[in-house]
TIFI-247876 format. One record per residue: z negated, x, y of N, C-alpha, C, O in turn. Coordinates in steps of 0.001 Angstrom, whole numbers, plus 500000, padded with zeros to 6 digits. Layout:
<sites>
ZXYZXYZXYZXY;...
</sites>
This chain:
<sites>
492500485577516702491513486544516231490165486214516830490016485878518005;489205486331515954487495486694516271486865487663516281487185488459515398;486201487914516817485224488669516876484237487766516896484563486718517453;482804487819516355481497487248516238480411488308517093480478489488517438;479182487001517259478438488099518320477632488923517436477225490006517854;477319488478516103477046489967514963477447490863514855476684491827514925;479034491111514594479499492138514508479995492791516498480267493971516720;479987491799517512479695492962518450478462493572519042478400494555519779;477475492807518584476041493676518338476241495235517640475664496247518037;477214495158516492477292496081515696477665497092516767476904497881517329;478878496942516936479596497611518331478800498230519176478718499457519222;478150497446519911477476498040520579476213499091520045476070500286520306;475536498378519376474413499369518498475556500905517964474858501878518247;476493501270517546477199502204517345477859502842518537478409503913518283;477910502520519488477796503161521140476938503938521487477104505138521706;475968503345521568474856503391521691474137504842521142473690505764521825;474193504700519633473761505753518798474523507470518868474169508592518507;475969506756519683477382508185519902476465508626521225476151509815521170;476023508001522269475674508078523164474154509315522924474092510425523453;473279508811522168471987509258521799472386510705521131472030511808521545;473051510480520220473490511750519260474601512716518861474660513495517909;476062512280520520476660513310520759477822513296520051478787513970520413;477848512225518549478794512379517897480133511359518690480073510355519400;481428512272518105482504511421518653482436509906518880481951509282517937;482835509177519969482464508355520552483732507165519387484681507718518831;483561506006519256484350505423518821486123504762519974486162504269521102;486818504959519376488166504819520298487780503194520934487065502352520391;488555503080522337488514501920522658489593500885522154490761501211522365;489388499803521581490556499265521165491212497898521884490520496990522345;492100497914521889492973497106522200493128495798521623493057495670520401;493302494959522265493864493678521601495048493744520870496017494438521177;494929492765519565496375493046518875497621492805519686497392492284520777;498978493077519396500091492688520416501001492252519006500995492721517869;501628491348519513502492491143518419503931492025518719503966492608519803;504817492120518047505921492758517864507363492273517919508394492505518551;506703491089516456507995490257516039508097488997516326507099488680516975;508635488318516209508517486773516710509246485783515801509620486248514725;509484484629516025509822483606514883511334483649515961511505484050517112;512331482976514852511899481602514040511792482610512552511415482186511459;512204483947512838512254484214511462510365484622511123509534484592512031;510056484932509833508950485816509935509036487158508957509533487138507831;508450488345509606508843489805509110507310489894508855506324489169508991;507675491435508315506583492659508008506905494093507998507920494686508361;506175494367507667506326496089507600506955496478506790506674495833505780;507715497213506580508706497503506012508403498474503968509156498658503011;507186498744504198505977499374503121504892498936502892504404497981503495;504118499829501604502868499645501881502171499738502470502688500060503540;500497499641502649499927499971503565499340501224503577499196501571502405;498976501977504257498961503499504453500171504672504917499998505846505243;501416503903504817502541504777504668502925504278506194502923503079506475;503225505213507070504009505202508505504828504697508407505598505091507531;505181503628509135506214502565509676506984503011511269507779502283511864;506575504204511683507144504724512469508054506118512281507699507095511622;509501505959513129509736507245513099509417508157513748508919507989514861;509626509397513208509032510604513629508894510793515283507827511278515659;509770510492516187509530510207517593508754509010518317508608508625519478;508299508588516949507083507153517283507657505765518237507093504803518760;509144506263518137509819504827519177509972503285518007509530502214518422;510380503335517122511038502688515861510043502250514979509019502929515058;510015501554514359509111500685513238510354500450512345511515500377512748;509908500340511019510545499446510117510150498601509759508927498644509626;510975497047509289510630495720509460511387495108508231512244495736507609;511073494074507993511705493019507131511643492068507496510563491631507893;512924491236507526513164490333508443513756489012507219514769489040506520;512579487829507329513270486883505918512458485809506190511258485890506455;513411484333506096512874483274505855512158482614504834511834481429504766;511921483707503914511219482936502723509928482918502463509318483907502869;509191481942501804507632481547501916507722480900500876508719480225500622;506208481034499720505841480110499197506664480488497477506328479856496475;507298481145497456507278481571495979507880483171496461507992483626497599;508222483830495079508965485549495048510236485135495273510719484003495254;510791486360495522511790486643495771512576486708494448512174487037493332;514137486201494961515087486249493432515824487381494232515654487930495321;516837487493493061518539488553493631519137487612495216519461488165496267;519138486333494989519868485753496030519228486041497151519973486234498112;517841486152497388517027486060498444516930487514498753516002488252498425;518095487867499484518173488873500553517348489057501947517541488239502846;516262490327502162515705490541503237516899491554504195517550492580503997;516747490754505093517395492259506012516188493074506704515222492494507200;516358494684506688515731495348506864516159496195508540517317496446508872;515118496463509259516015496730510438514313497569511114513263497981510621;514835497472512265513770498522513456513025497842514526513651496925515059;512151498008514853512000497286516001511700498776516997511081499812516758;512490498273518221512297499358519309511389499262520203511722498357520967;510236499803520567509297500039521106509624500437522471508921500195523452;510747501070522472510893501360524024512236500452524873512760500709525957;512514499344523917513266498515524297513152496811523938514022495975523694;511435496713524043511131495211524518511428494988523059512321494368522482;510472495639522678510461495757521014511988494536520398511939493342520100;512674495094520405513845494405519941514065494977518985514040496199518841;514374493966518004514355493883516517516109494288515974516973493412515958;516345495509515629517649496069515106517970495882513677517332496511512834;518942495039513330519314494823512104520188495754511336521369495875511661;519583496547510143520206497914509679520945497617508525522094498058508499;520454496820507345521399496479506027520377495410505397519366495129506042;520623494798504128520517494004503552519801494808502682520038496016502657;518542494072501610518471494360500309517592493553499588516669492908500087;517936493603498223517000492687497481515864493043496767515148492117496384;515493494370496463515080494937495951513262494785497356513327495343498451;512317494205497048511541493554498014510796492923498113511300491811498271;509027492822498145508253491559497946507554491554498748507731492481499539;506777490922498967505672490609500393504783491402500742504246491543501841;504463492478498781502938492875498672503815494792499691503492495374500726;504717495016498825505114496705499496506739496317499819507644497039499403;506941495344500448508349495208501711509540496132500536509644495951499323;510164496926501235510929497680500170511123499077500546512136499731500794;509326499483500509508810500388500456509731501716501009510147502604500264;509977501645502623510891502141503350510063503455503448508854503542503231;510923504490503819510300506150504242511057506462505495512205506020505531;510589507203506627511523507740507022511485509382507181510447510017507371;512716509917507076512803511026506761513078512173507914512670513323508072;514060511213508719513993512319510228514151510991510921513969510011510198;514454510770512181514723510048513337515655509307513572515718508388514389;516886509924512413518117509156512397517871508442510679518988507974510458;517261508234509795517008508496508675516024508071508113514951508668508198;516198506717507271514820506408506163515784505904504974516999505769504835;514347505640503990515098505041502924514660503943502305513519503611502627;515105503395501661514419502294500733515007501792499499516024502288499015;514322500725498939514897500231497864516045499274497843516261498776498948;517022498794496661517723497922496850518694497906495254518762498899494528;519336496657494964519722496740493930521443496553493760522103495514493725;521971498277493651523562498412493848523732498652492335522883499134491586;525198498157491952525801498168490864524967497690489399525282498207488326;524107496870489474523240496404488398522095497042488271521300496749487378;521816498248489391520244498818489564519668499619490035520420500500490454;518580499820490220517443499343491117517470500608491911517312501498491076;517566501037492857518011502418493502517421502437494495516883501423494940;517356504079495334516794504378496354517932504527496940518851505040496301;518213503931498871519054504019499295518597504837500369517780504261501088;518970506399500805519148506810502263520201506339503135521356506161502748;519774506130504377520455505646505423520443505976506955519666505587507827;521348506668507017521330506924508469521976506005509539523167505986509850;520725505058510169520693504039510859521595503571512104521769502481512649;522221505193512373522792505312513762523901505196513157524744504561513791;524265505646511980525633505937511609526376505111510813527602505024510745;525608504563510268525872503338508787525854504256507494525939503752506374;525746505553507681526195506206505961524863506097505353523789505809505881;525114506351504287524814506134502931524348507279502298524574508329502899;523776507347501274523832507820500075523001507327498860522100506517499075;523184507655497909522473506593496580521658507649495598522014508617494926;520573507085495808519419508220494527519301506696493403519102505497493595;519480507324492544519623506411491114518439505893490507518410505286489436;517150506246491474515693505401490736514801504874492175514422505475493180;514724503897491856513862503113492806512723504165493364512031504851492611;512642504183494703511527504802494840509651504304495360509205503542496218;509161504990494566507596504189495183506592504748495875505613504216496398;507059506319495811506258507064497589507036508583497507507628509137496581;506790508939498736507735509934499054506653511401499272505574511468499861;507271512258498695506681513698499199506256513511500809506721512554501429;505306514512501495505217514857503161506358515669503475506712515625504653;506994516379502720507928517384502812509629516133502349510831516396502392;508981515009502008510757514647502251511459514862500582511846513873499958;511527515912500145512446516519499422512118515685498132513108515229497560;510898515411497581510193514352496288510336513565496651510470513464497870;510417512172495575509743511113495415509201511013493915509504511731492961;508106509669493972507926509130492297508684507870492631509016507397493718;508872507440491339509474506549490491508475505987489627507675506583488906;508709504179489881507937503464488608509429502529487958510645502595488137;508711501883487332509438500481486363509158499295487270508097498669487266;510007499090487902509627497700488688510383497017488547511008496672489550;510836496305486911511086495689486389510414495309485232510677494332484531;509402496253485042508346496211484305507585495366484827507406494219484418;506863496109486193506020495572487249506521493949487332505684493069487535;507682493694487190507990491888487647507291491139486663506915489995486919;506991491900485095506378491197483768504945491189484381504415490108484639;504336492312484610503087492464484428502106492279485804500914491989485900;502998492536486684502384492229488315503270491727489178503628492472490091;503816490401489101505153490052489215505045490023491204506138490103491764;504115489942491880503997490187492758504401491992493771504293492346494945;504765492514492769505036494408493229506404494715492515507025495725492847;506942493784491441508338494407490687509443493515491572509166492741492488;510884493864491004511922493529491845512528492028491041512003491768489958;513215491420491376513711490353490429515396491239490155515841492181490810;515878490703489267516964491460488376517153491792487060516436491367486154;518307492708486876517965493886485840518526495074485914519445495716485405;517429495204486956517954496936487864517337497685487186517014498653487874;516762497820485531515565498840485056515757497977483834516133496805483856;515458498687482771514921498164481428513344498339480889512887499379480414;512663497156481060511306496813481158510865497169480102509774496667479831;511364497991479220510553498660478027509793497451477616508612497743477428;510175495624477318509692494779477242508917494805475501507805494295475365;509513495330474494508821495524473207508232496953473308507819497649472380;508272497198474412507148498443474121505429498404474700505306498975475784;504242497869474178503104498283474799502713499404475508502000499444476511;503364500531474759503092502420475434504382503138475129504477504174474471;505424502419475724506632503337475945505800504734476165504854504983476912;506707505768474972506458507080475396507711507828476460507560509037476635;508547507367476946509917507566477486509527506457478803510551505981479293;508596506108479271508481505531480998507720505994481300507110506734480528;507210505762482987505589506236482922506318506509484275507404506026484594;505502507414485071505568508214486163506472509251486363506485510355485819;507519508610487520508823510009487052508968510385488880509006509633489854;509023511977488745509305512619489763510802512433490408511459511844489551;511454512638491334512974512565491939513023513314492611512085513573493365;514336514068492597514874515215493658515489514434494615516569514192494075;515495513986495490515861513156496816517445513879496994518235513360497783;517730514767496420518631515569496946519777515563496093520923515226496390;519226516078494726520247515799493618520191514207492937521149513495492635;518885513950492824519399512582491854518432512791490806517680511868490491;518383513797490293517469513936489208516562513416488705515974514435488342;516103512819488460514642512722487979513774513251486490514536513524485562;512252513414486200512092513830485237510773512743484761510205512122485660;510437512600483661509319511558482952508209512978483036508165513865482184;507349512905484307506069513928484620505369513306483397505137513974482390;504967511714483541503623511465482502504187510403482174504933509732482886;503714510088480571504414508664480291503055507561479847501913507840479481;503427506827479964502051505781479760501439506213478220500252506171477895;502637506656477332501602506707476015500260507652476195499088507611475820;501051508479476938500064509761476841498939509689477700498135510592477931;498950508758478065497574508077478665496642507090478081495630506597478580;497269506873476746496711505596475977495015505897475702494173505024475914;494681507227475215493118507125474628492563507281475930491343507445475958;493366507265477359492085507082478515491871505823478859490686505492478827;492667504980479191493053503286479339492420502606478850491648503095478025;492392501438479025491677500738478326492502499912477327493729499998477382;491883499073476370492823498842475249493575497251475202493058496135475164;494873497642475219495225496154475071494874495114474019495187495322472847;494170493884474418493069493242473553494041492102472780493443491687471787;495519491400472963496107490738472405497085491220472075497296492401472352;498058490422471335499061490420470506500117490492471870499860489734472805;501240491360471968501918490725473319501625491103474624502048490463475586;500948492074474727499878493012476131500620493880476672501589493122476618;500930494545477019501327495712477991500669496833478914499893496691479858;501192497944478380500118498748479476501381499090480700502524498635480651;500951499811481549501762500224482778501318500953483726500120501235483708;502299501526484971501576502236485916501985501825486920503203501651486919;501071501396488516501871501539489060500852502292490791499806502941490805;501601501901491820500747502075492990500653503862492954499828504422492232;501343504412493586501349506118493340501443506594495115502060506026496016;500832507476495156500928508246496148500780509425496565499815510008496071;501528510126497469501164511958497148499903512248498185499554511600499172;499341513466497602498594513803498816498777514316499778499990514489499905;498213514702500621498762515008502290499839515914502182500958515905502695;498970517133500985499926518462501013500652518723500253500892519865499861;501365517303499732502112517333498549501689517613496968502537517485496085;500394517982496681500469519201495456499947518134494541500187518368493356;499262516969494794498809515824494022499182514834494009499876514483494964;498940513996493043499048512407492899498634511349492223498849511133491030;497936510563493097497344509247492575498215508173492214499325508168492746;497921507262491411498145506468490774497097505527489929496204506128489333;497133504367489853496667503138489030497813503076487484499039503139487398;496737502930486446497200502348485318496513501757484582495398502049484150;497508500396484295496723498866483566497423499037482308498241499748481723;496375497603482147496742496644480591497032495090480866496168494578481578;497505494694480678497310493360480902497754492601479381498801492897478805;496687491495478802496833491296477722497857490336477242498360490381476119;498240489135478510499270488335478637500314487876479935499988487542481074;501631487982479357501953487707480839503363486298480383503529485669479338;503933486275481371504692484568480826505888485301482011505724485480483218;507340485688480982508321486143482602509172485003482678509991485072483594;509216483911481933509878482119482540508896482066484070509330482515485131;507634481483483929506379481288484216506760482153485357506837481424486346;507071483549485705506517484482486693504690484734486829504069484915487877;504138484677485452502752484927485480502478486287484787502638486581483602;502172486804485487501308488518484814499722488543485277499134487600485807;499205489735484982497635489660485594497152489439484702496187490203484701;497127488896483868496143487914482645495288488172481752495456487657480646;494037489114482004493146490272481081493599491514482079493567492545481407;493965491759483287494120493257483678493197493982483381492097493663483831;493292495151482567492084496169483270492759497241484066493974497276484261;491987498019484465492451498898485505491895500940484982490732501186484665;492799501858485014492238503027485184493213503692486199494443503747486184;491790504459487583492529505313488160492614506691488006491602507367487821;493851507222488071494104508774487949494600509570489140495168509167490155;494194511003488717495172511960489510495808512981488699495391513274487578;497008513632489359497584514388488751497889515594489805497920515475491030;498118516840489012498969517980489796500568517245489765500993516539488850;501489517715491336502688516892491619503926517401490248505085517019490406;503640518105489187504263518389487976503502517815486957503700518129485784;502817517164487221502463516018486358501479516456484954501258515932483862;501063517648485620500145518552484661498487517921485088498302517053485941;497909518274484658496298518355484854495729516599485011494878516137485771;496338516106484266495566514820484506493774514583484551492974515289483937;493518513723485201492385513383485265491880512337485801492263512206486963;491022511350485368490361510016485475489481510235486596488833511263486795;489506508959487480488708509152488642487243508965488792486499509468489634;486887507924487553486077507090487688485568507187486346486322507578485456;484345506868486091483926505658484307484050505007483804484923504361484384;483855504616483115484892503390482418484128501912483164482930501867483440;484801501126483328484428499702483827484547499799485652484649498842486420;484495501277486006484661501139487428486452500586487939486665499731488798;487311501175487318488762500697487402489060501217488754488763502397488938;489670500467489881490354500859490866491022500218491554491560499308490924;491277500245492626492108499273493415493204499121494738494292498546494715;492532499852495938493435500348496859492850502058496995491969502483496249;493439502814497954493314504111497967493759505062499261494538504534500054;493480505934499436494040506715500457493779508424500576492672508867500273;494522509046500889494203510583500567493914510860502222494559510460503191;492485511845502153492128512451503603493070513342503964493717513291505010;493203514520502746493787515928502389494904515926501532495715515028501303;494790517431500960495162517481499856494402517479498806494948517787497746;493195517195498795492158517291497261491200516114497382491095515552496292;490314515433498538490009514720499074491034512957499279492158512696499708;489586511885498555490500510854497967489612509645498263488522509795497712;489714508348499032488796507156499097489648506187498162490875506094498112;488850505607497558489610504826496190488499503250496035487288503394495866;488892502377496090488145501329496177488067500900495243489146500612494725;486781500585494436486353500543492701485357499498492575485084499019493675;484915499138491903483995498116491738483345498175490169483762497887489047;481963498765490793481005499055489821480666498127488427480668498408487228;480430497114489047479890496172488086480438494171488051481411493697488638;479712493625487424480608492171487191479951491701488886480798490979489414;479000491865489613479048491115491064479686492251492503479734493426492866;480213490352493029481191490835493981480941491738495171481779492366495819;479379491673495365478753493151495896478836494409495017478235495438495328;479489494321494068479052495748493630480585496889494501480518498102494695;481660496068494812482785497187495375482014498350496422480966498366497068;483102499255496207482627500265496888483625500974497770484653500319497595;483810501623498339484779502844499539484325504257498606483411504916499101;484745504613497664484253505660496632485217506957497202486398506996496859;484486508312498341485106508916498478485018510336497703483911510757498039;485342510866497228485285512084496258486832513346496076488015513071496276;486320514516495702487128515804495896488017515664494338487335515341493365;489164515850494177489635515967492594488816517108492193488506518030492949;488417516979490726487804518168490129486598518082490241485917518821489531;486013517258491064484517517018491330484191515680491456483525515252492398;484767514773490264484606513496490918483005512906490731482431512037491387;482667513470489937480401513528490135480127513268490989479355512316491102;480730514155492420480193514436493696480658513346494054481041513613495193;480892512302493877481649510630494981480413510591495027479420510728494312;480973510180496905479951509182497717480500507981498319481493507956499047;479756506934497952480030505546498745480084505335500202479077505301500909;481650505154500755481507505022501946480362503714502929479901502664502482;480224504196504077479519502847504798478416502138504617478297500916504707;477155503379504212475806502813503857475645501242503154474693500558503530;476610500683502115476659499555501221476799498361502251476202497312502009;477972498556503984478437496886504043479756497381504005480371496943504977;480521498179503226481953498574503013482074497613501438482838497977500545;481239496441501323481369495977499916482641495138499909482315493952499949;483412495227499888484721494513499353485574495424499573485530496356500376;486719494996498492487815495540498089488834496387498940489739496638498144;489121496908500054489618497022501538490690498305501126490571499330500454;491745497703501866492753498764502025492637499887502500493154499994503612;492038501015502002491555501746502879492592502897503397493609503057502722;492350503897504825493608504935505055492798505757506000492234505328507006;492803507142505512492379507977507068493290507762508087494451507358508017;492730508030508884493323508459510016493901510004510537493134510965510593;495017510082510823496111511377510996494776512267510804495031513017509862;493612512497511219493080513979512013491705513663511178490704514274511551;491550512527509799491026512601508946489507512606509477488651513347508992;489232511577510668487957511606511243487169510279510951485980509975511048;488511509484510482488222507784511056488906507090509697489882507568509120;488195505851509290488857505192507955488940503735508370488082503006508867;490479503457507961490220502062508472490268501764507051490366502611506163;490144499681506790489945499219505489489720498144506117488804497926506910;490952497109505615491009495981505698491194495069504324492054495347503488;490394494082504205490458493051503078490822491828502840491471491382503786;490690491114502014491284490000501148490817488409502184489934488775502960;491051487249502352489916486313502973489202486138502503488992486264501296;488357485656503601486677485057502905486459483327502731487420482568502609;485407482987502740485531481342502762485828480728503539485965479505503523;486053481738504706486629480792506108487933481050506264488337480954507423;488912481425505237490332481989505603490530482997506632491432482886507463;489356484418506598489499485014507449489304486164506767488370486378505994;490794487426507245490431488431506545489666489447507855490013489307509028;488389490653507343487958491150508148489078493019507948489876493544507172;488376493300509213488609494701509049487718495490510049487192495109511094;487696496924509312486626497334509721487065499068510294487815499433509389;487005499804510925486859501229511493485753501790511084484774501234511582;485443502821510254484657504029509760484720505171510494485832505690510593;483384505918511272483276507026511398483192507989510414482122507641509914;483579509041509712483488509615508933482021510548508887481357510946507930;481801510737510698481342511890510641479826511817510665479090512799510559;479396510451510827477426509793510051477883508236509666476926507478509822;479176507501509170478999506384508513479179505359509610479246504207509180;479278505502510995478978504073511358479927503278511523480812503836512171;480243501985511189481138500731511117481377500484512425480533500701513294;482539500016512655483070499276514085483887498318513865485085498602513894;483389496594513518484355495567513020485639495779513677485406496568514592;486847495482513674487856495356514421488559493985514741489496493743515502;487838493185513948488071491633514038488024490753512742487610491278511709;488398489535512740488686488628511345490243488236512220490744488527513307;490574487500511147492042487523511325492567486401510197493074486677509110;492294484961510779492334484018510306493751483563509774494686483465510569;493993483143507756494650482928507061495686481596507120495950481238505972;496290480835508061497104479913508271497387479128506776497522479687505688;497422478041506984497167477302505450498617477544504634498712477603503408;499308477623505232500934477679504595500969479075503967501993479228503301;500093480221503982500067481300503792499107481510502683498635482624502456;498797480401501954497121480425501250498453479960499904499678480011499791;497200479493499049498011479184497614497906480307496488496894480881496086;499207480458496101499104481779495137499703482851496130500545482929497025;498414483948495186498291485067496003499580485882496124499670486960496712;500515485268495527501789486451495048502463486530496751502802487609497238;502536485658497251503100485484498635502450485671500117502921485473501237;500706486303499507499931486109500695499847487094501488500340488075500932;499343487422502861499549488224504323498869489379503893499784489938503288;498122489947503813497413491235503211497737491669505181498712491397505882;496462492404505514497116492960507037497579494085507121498204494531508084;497208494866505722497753496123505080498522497131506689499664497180507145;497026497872507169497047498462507968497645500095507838497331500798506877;498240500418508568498888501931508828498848502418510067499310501896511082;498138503690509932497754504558511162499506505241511519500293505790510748;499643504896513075500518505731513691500665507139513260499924507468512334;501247507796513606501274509452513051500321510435514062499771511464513669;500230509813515669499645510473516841498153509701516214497178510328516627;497928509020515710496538508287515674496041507735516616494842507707516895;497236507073517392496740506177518980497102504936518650497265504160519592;497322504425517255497544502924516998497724502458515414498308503013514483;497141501479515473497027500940513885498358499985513606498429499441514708;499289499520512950500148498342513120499443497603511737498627498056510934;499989496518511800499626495425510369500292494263510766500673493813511846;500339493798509286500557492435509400500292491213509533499250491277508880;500355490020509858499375488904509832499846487529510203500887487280510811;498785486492509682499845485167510245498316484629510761498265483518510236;497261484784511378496924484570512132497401483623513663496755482940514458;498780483992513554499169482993515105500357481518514799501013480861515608;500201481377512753500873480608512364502050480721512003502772479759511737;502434482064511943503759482910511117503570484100510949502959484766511784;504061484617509822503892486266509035504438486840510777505241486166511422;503843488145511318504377488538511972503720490127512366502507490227512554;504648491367512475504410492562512852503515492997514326504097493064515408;501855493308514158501309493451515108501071494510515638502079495051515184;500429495594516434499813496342516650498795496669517519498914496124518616;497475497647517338496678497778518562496276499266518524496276500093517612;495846499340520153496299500524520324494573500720520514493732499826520611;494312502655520536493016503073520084493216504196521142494062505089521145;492158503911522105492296505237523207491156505571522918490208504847522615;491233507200523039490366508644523050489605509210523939489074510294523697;
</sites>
């Protein structure tokens, strides 16, 4: 890792100014620590934004796999396991699954202390598995899941067998799902709620019924879709991304090809839809402060300065303001922090194979680099396989974890942020 003497000028000049004007001081941070170690190389067990810790903050979830350099098939089993924090971070091996890609791991939850869940593909498909880690049991929810209620009791559901056509980097390999492959606007897929409890699920919104907001599929052979969903703090909402993509090749493993992008929100019954943005702004990563309150990373126009940190209230999306007085310009993973004071947002590499990341004060704007975090050449290529550091705030808000191959293998880091 780097730091440059520009950006600790920055640093300091933002000390400086807490000092003059009283506002909360920025946390001291820590050097990264690594976690995991070779010969294998892991990650986080989810996306980024979603806690990788359990509820007693001892445990991480991990993915543990030798593979590099293309996707994942059925054969290419990750084992999924813990790393213990209070035992010389030793890496606990919990079960197997295939259901799994580089970009959201297999999008693990945990639910109490003994207890998370994830994806995996039993009896020909694509399922959410709870597991109680201490015990070995089981139980089986019948739709893949792609984010979980705060309360546990929800999840949504996408097509990520769809997703393997159209963003082959986020769907599962198999045929754990029927990809609605001759359908452009399946009215019967879309965004489906789950009772974690019974099994249930229901079709809240289906892609058709989103068709006159979307943008339009421009070839013969296109697809629209949804994916990337998340609830808000207090359960009662939910975001989501929905594309087009005009060509995709599933021999090939090529999707992407003409994407456009629209972001939405919804009430968690899948009522009150509404568009986040204007047309051409689209959408990209995201994070909820609250429950109504939303940072969504968009990009105004055709230059690569135009991205933005676009934070805005549902119901008032007029009122968006651009985070980070215009150097928040690239694409960045963005996530509050537990107590909704602090935004981190980390991004893509630059020309030097270095991805940056950055700390946001919420409370007058000021930036605090947190480093670059240089791209190892074996990790470069096509993007379907690449490190993303896809950062997640602890639950206490005393530590960030991510991922990175910075030290010459994918590997689980963390640094810690004193108050």
């Amino acid at each position: 890792m780097m730091i440059d003497v520009k950006n600790s000028l920055v640093a300091v000049a933002a000390m400086v100014f807490c000092a003059a004007f009283s506002v909360e001081p920025f946390p001291e941070i820590g050097a990264p620590r690594r976690l995991t170690d070779g010969p294998h190389d892991h990650l986080l067990a989810s996306y980024f934004g979603i806690s990788s810790w359990s509820p007693d903050l001892r445990y991480l979830t991990v993915l543990e796999t030798d593979l590099n350099r293309r996707l994942p098939e059925v054969t290419d089993a990750a084992t999924i396991g813990l790393v213990d924090t209070a035992d010389g971070n030793r890496f606990i091996p919990v079960a197997k699954t295939v259901c799994w890609n580089f970009q959201e791991a297999a999008m693990a939850h945990w639910l109490d202390n003994d207890t998370f869940l994830y994806n995996d593909l039993r009896n020909g498909r694509f399922v959410t598995v709870i597991r109680n880690w201490r015990t070995g049991s089981e139980r089986i929810v019948p739709h893949p899941v792609s984010a979980v209620a705060p309360d546990g009791r929800k999840a949504l559901s996408l097509n990520y067998a769809r997703l393997r056509l159209t963003r082959p980097d986020y769907g599962y390999p198999g045929e754990g799902q029927d990809a609605r492959e001759g359908e452009p606007w399946p009215e019967d897929d879309g965004l489906w709620l789950v009772d974690l409890k019974t099994g249930e699920a229901k079709l809240i919104v289906s892609v058709a019924s989103c068709r006159g907001m979307m943008p339009a599929i421009r070839k013969p052979g296109g697809l629209a879709y949804f994916c990337h969903t998340v609830f808000s703090r207090d359960g009662s909402k939910i975001f989501w991304l929905a594309r087009t993509v005009d060509f995709y090749d599933k021999e090939r493993q090529i999707g992407d090809k003409g994407r456009q992008t629209t972001s939405f929100t919804c009430n968690a019954d899948g009522s009150g839809v509404r568009r986040c943005f204007p047309d051409g702004w689209g959408g990209s990563h995201f994070g909820w402060k609250d429950g109504d309150t939303i940072c969504v990373t968009a990009k105004r126009g055709g230059n690569p300065k135009d991205n933005v940190h676009a934070e805005f209230t549902v119901g008032s999306e007029e009122g968006r303001r651009c985070l980070g007085g215009g150097l928040l310009d690239w694409d960045g993973h963005c996530t509050y922090s537990p107590d909704g004071r602090w935004l981190s947002t980390d991004g893509y590499w630059d020309a030097n194979f270095e991805r940056k990341w950055a700390l946001l004060r919420l409370e007058d704007g000021a930036i605090l680099p947190l480093g670059k975090f240089f791209v190892d050449e074996k990790y470069r290529g096509n993007p379907y396989w690449r490190c993303d550091l896809h950062a997640r705030w602890r639950p206490d808000g005393r530590q960030l974890g991510f991922n990175s191959v910075h030290e010459g293998s994918r590997q689980v880091y963390v640094i810690d942020l004193k108050r």
